[in-house]
N, C-alpha and C positions, 0 to 999 in steps of 0.2 A: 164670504170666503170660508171653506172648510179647514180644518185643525192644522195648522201650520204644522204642528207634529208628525203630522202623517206626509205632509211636501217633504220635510225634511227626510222622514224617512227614506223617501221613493228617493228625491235626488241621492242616498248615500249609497242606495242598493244600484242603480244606474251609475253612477262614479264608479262604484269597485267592478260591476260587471263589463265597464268600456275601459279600465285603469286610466281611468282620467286623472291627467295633469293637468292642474290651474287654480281659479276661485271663482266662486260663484259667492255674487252677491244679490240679495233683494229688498227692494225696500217700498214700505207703503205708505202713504202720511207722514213720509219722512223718518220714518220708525223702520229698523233694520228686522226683518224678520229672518233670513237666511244669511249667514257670513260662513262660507267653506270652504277649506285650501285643502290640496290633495298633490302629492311627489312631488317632483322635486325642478326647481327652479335649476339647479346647476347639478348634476348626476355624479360627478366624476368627484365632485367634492361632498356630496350627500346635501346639498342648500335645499332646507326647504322652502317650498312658497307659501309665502304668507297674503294676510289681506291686500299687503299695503309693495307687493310686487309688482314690479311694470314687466309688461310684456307685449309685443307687439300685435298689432292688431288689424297688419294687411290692407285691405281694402275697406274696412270700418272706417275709415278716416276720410274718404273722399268726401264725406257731408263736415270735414274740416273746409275742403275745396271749397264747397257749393256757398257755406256758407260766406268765406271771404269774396268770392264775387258778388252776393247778395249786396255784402255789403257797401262793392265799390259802385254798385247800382242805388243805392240809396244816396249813395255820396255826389249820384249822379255822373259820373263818371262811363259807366253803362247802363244800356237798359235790357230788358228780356230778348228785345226783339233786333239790338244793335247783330251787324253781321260778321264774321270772322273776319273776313279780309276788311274791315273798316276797327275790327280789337285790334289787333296785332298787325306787327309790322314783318313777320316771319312768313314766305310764302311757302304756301303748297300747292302747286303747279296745275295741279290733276283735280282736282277736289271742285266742287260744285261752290260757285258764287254767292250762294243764298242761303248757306248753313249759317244760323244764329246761335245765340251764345242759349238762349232757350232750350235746344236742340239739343247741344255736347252737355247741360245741364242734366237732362233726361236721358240721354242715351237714345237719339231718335237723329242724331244727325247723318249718319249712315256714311261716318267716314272710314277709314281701315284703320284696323286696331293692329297693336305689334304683337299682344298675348290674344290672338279669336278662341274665346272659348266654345267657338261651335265650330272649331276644326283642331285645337291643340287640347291637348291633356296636363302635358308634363311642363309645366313653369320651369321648371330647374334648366329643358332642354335648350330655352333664349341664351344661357352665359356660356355655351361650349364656345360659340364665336366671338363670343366679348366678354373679357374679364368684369364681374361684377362691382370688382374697388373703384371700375371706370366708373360705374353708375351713379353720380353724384348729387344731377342736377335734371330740371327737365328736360332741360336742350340735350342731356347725355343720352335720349331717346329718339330724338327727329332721326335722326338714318335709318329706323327700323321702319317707320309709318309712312313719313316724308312726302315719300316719291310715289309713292301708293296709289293704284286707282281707288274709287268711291267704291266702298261693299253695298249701300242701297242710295235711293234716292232721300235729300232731305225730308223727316218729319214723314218718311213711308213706313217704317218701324221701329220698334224695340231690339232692341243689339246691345246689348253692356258691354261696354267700351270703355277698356282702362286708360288708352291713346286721348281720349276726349277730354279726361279731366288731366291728363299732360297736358293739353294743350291750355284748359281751363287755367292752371297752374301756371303757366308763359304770362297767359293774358293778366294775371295777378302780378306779376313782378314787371311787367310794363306798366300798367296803371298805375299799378303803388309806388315806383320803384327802390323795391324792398326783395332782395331772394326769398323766392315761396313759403318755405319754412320757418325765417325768421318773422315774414310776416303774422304767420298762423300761430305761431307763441305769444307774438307780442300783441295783435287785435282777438284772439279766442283764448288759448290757454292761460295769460295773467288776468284778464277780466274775469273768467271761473273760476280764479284761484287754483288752476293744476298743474300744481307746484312741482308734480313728478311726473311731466309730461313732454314727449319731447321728440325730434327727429334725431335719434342717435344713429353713430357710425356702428355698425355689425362688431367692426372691429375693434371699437373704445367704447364698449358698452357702461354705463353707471353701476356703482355699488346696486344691490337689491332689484337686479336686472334677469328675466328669467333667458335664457338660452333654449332656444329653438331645435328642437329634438325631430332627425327623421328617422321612424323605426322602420327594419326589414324584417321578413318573414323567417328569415333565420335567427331571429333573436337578435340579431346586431342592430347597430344607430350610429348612426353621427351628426353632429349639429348642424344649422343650414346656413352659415358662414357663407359656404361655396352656391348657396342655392339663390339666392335672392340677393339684390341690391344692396351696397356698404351703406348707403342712406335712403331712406325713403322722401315722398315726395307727395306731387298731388294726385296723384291716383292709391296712393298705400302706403305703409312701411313705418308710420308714427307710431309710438310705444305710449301706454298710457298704462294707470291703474284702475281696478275696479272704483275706487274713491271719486276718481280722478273724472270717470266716464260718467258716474251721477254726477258731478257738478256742472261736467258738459249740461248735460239734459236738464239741469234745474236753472241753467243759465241760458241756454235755448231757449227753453221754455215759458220762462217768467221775462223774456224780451230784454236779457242784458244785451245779447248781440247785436238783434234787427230786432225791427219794430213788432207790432204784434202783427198787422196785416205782413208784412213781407215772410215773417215767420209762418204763418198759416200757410200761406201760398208756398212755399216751401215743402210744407206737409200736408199740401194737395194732393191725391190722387190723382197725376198727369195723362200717365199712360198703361194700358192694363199688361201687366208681365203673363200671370197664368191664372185660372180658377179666382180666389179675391184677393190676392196679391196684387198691386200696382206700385208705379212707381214715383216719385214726387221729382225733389233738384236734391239728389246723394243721399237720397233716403229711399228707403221700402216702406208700404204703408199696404196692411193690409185691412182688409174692409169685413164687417159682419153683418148682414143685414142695409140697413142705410146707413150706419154707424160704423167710426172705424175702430175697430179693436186692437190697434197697436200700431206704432209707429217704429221702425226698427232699421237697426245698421249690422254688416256679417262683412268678415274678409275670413280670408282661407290661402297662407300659402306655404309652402315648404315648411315645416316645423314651426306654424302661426296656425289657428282656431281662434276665433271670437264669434259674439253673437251679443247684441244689446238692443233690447225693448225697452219702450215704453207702452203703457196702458190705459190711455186716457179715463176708462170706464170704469177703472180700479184705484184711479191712483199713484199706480207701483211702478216702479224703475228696479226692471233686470240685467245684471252684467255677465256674462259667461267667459272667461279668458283662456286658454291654453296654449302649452308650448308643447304641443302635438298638433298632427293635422287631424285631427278630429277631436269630438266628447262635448262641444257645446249644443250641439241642436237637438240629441235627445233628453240631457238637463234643461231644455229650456220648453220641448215640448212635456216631459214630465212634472214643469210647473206650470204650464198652461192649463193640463189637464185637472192637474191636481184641484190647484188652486183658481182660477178661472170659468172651469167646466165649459172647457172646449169640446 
């Protein structure tokens, strides 16, 4: 690795020229090399953000999902190949008989999604017709998807699919029976010790909570209260800290959760997304060579940014957090570069 000095540098000149809101942390051999906060956690009050901020982190959390079915597959409970209508007792009328829990794991089951990001833009536009305070639970989403015909045939493509790990989520509160969220605190987040981790309400957010900022081109903003779900769930919406998201990955990783094969399989190269990007079960995994050069999770919604690698070849665990909709992927490509020589 080259002079941390000079990373640090570049991320501080890339911070001030995106005016990134958030922290960036890195760390390698367990040794912190980058720890950076930058504006402000709560605006109206001047709060700044510091290391030890939670903020949410969107769609980063669905490998919370992937993992707690892994593990009710371990438990035997399911398997890769068991099929939706033999998981769940919730019918979807339309839908193809043969989509496996494999399938909604990888984004290949080719059922309708309620957010298609290959035909919608604007997230915010789903709560004009439903107040977002409704959004509490997974079932508070089957009306949207439900009724829905099939968008591809099982296991025909790649399609990311927020609707899939709703449903991943159903199948976890029926086999456990535990509501999704409290499950994923009590078998992931207390076994990693992520003490400041958590499915909060929008609306009764915790002390030392960043607030979600959407800015407009005229200089104005307002928070994304009105824009996203009062609680997130298993497709998004968990709040964590940079601390908090290394102990994920060190707890991942070193097989507190699942075993070391089920783990691996997990962060298999499933299915090719673009160029050496592929996908695993709630993870992204991109490939270098015959080797893979990072294993990694992103959400992105209304006044939420995140981005969190790992780097098997180095060592090192990156977390990027913000409460803006952007500023994590050119800090994390200017340490790839940096430091990596990408």
């Amino acid at each position: 690795m080259t002079n941390i000095t000079d990373a640090a540098r570049k991320v501080e000149e890339v911070m001030n020229s995106n005016d990134f809101s958030g922290v960036v942390l890195l760390k390698q051999n367990g040794q912190t090399l980058l720890n950076l906060n930058r504006g402000y956690a709560n605006r109206s009050d001047e709060l700044l953000n510091q290391i030890d901020t939670r903020f949410g982190i969107a769609s980063g959390c669905k490998i919370f999902t992937a993992v707690s079915i892994c593990q009710l597959i371990e438990q035997g409970r399911l398997s890769y190949d068991t099929k939706l209508v033999d998981a769940l007792t919730i019918d979807f009328p339309l839908w193809n008989k043969e989509i496996t829990i494999h399938q909604l794991l990888t984004h290949t089951s080719g059922i309708p999604d309620y957010f298609d990001e290959e035909v919608m833009e604007d997230f915010t536009e789903l709560w004009k017709e439903r107040p977002v305070y409704s959004m509490r639970n997974g079932s508070d989403f089957l009306p949207m998807f439900q009724h829905l015909l099939m968008k591809s045939a099982p296991g025909e493509r790649f399609h990311y699919n927020n609707a899939a790990f709703i449903v991943l989520g159903l199948i976890v509160e029926e086999k456990s029976g535990q509501p999704f969220t409290e499950y994923v605190e009590e078998h992931i987040f207390k076994r990693c010790e992520m003490a400041n981790s958590g499915y909060f309400l929008t609306d009764q957010l915790p002390r030392n909570t960043a607030i979600g900022y959407i800015d407009h081109e005229d200089g104005t903003w307002n928070t994304n209260i009105f824009s996203i779900p009062v609680k997130g769930g298993a497709d998004g919406g968990a709040y964590t800290t940079a601390p908090d998201m290394i102990r994920f990955w060190d707890g991942l990783l070193n097989y507190r959760l699942l075993s070391e094969s089920t783990t691996q399989h997990l962060v298999t190269p499933h299915v090719h997304e673009e160029g050496e990007t592929y996908y695993g079960q709630g993870v992204w995994v991109d490939q270098k060579g015959e080797g893979i050069f990072k294993v990694h999770v992103m959400g992105f919604d209304p006044g939420v940014s995140f981005m969190s690698s790992v780097y098997p070849g180095h060592a090192a665990q990156l977390v990027v957090l913000s409460n803006k909709e952007s500023g994590p992927y050119p800090i994390t490509r200017a340490i790839e570069e940096t430091l990596f020589e990408v």
